[in-house]
N, C-alpha and C positions, 0 to 999 in steps of 0.2 A: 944486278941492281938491288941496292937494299929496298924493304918492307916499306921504308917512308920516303922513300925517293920515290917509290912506285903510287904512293898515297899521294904524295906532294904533284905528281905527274895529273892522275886521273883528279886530282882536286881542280889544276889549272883547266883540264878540258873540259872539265862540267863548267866551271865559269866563264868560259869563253862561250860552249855549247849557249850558258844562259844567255848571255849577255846580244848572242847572233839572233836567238828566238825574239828576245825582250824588242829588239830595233825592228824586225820583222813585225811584232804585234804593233809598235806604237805607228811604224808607218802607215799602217792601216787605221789603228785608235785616234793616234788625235787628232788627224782631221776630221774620221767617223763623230769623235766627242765635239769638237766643235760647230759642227756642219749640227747635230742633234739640240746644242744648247740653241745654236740661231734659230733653228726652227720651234724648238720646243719657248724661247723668248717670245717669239710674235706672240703666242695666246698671254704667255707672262705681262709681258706689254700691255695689251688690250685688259686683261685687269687691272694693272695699276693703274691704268689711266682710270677705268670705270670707278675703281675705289674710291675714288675723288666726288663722283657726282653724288653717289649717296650708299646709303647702307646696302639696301633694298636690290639697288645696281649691281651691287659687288655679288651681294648672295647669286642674284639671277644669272649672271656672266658665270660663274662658279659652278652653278649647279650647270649651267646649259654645256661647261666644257667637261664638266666630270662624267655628267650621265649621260646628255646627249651624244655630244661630240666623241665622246671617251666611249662611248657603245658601237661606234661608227667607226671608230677611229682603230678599235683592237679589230673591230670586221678584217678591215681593210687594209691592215698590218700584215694580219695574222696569213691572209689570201696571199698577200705580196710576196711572206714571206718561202711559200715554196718557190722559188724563185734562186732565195738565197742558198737550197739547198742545190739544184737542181745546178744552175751557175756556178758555182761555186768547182761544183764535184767533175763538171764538164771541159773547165778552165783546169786543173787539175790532170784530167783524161788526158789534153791537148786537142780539143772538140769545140774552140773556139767560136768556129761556124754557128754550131746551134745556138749563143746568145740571144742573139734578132731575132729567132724562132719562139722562143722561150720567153723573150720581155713581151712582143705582141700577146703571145696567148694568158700572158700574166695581165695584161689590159684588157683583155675582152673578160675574162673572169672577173677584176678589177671594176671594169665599166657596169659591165652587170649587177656587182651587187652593190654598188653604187643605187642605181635605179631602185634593186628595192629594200633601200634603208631611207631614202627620202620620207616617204610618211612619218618615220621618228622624227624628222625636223619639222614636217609639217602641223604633227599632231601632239608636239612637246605637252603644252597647257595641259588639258587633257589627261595623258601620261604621266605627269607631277603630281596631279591633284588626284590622279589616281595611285599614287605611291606614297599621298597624303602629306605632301611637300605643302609650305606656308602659302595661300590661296593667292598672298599679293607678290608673291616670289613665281608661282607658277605662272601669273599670269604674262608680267615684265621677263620670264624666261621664255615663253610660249612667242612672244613676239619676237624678241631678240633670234632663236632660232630659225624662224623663215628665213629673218634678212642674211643668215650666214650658211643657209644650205649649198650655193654655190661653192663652196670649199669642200664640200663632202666631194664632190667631181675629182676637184683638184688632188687631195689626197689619192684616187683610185690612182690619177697619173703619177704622182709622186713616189710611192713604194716602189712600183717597179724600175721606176729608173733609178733611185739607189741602190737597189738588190743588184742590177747592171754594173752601176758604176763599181759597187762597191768588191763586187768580186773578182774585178781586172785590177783592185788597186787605184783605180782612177776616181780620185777624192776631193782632191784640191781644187778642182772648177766647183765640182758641188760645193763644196765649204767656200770660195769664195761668193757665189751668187747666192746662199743662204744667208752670210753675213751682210753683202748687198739687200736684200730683201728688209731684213731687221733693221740697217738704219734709215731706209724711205720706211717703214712700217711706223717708228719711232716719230719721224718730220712729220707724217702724216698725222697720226694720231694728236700731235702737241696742235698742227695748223688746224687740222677740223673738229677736234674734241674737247682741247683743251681752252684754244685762242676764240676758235667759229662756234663752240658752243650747240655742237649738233650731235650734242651724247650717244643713245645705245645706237641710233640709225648711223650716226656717221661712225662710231668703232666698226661697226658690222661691214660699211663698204668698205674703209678702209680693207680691214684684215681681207676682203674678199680680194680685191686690188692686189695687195703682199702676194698671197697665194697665188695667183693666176701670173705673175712676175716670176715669182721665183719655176713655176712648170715650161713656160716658154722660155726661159733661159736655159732651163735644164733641156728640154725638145732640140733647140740650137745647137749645142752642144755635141748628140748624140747623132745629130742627122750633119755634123760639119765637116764629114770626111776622117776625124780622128780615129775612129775606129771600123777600117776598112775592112778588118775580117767578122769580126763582132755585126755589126750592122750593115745588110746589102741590104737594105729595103724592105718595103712589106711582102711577104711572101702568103701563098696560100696554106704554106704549112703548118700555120698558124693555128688552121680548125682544125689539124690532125692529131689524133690522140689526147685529144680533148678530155675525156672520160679518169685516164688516170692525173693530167695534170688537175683535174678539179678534186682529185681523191687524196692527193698529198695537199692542196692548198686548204683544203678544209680541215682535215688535220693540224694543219699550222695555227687558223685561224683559231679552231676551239683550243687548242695551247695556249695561246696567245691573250685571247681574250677572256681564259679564265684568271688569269695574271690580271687585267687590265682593269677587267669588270670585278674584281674586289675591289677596288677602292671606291667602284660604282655603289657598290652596294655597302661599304662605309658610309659613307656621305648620304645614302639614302636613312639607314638606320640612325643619324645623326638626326635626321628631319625629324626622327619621333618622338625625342628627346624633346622637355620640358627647356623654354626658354629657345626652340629651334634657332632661331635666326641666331644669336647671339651662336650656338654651338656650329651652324654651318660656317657662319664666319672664323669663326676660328680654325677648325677643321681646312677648311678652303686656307688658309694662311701655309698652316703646317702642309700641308698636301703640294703645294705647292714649291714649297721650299724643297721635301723630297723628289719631288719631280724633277725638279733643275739639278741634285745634285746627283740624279737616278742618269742624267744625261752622261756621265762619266764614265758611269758600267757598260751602258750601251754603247759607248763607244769600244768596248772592249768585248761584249756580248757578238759587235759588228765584224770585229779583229778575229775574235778565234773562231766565229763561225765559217769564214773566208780560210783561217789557215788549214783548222781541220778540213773542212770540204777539200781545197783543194789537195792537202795531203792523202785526204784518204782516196782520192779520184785517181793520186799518182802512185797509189800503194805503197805508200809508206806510213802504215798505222804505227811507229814507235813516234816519227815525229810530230805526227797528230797528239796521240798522247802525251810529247812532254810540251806541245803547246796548250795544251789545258791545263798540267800545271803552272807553268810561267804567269800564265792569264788569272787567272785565279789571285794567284800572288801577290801579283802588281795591284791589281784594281782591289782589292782587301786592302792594300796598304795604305792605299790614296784614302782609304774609306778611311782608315784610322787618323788620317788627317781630317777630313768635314768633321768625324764623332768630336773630337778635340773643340772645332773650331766652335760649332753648336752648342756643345756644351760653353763654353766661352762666352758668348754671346746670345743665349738663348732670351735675352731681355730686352734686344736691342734692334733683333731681326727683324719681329714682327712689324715695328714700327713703317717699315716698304709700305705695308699693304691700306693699316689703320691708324685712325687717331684716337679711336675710340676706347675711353679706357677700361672697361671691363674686356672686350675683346682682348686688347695688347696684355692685360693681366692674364687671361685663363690661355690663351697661347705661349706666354712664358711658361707656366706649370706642368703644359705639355712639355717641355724643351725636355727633360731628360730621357722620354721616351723617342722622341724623333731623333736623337742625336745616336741611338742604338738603335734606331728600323735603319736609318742612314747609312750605317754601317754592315748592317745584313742585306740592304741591298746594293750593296757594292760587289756582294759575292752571287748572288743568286742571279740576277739576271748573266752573267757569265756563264755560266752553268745550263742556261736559257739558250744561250747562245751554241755550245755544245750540243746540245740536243740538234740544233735546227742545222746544225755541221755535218751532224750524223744520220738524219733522217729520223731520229727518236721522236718525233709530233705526236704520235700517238701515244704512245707509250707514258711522257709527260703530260699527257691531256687527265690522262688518269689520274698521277698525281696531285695536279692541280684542284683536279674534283675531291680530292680525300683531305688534304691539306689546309682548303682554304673554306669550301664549302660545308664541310664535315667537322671542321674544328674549327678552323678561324673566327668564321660568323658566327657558331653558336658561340664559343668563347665571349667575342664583340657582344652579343647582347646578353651572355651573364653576367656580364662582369660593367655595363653600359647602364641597364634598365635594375634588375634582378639585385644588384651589390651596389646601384644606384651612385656607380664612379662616373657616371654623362660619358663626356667624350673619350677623359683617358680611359675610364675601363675599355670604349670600344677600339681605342686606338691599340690597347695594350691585348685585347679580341687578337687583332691583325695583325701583329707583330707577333706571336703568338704559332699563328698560321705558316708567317712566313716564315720561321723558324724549321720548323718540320719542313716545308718541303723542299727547303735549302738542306737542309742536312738528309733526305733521301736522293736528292740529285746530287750530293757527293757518294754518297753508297755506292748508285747507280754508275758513276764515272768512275770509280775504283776498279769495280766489278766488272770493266766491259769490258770483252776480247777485241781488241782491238782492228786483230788479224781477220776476225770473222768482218765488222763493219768496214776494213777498204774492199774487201769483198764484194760486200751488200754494193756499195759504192761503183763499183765493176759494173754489175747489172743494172743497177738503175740509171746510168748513163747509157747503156747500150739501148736498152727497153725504152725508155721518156725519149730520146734524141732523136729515137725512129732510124738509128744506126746496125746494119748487120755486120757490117767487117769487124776485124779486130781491135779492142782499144790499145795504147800504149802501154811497152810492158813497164812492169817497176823500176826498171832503173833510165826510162827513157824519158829525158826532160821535156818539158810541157813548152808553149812558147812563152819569151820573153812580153811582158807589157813595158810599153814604149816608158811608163812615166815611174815605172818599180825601182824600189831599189836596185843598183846595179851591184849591191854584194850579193844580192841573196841570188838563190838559184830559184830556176823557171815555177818550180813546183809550187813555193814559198811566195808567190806576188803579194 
């Protein structure tokens, strides 16, 4: 066989190899991606409506989801998300059983620190004007945040039933009753916000309503017999080996939420800015736009954490590894579509949120900066994703501290206060940030032995499972999920 018939050969099988990984990540991604934008809409929602009753509303609603809610909300991610590694690698194993073991103990962790992050909602006001947030912003945020503490609950139950569903493959109930959720969220909000005229008090029950819907649907779901081997009921094994399930879930959490709580502490540093309100508003605009199109990575951040896990569960570190490349690829590409579109458009977006025209003028100006964080985070939360595949929480936790704490913020307020650029210098602080620790978590994913993390993988199913016999070896298929695709093989759901 000639030199390009042999080129022409291994060319066709790496495109095919691609194109089997690419159907495997997206069956997982876009329901992941859309199940994320529905949810991540509800709070969308709940500001555009508020943006309407007044300035004052919109800043409050904005700061009470960035700082409060977004403090609470990377907790309680971050906790969930050992889960996704733990699942993941055990589905992988063929160790199915211990899912039900593994989501309880993820709920009493969950439930607990639920309990005590409540005082941040109770004591927001307070909290603002201790972070020297605008007096009449802190106060209409201070109230606003009681009436929506009951969603803090809600969230505890939420992650881990994704982290569940998500690592059998079972997505499209979720993605259906999150999209159910969003458009009573929408009915509601126009019937009691818009029409009844019962501003921040009726946004708050509403979204509380949404939320407490969408977890009993998702509870229904998981207790309706669908998943016979996955869930037999509560067990008591639940309080067992407690110790180390709280030692990777914290882990998760402080990865997680050092990610999250940057933007916290953007929008904090924004408040001290000259002309505040006018630069939170704007801030809150662009923030927001990145959030919703942040929801597209995540869904791929959701895809390769699930394939790695379970690859590496089933000891096959080359196919882990070349689903991190795929992953990466794809969702960078997408990203180069939003950059395009932003750029495009960066005049005409803002208009969703305000009417106000200073606002909709210094949120245009931003546009070329958010149109490139947009695109850097198309890759980075992927990479994100990878870690929490692999068990890496710690290891990025560190990163995060060096990258965003260590350079991004000081950047943000040299270039904010110091070179007196207001919002963009700080936005262009944290783009800046992200930068760097997007490009050490590719170092870091180049560098990694593969063969040594299905390893790791090995043990930490056997150790967390509370399992002594053998796990499966490498080439022994895992089980099929009832709703996977049926090309791919068991390992790959």
């Amino acid at each position: 066989m000639s030199s390009s018939s042999m080129a022409m050969g291994k060319g066709k099988a790496a495109v095919s190899k691609s194109l089997q990984e690419s159907k495997l990540l997206w069956h997982i991604a876009f329901p992941a991606i859309l199940t994320a934008v529905f949810q991540f809409s509800i709070g969308f929602v709940t500001v555009a409506f508020v943006g309407h009753i007044g300035s004052v509303e919109l800043a409050a609603v904005t700061v009470v989801e960035n700082v409060i809610e977004g403090f609470a909300y990377g907790v309680l991610l971050g906790m969930g998300s050992a889960l996704e590694t733990l699942c993941g690698q055990a589905v992988g194993a063929g160790q199915v059983s211990m899912l039900g073991v593994y989501i309880q103990r993820s709920w009493l962790i969950c439930g607990a620190t639920a309990v005590v992050l409540t005082p941040t909602y109770l004591f927001t006001a307070p909290i603002l004007r201790a972070l020297r947030q605008p007096g009449d912003v802190a106060r209409v945020a201070g109230t606003y945040a009681r009436w929506v503490a009951p969603q803090l609950f809600a969230y505890a139950a939420n992650f881990p039933l994704q982290k569940f569903f998500q690592s059998q493959s079972r997505v499209w109930v979720v993605t259906a009753v999150s999209g159910a959720g969003l458009a009573v969220h929408v009915v509601l909000n126009y019937v009691v916000v818009a029409r009844l005229g019962h501003g921040l008090l009726g946004a708050a029950v509403v979204g509380n309503v949404t939320w407490w819907l969408v977890i009993a649907a998702q509870v229904g779901y998981l207790v309706s017999g669908c998943f016979p081997e996955a869930w037999q009921g509560f067990s008591m094994l639940a309080f067992s080996n407690l110790a180390a399930f709280v030692k990777l879930s914290l882990a998760s959490a402080v990865m997680l939420c050092l990610e999250l709580w940057y933007y916290t502490a953007v929008l904090i540093l924004v408040g001290f800015l000259k002309n505040a309100q006018l630069q939170i508003d704007v801030m809150s605009i662009c923030i927001n736009y990145q959030l919703w199109t942040l929801m597209v990575a995540l869904g791929f951040n959701a895809a390769v954490s699930v394939r790695v896990s379970n690859e590496l569960g089933a000891n096959r570190p080359k196919a882990a590894k070349f689903s991190v490349i795929v992953a990466v690829l794809t969702s960078g590409s997408i990203g180069a579509v939003f950059f395009a579109v932003f750029l495009a458009w960066r005049t005409g977006l803002p208009r969703f949120f305000s009417e106000d025209g200073d606002v909709l003028r210094e949120a245009s100006r931003l546009g070329y900066l958010l149109a490139g964080s947009i695109f850097l985070n198309s890759v980075q939360p992927v990479l994100s994703g990878v870690a929490i595949g692999a068990g890496w929480q710690a290891l990025v936790a560190f990163v995060n501290i060096g990258s965003y704490y260590f350079v991004g913020i000081p950047l943000a307020a040299l270039f904010g206060f110091k070179l007196s650029m207001d919002a963009m210098g700080i936005w262009l602080g944290m783009t800046l940030g992200t930068l760097l620790q997007t490009a050490i978590l590719v170092f870091i994913s180049y560098r990694t032995k593969w063969e040594k993390q299905a390893m790791r993988a090995e043990e930490r199913v056997r150790e967390w499972g509370g399992r002594s016999d053998a796990l499966p070896s490498a080439t022994q298929v895992a089980p099929a999920v009832k709703d996977a695709d049926p090309s791919s093989n068991a390992a790959a759901i």
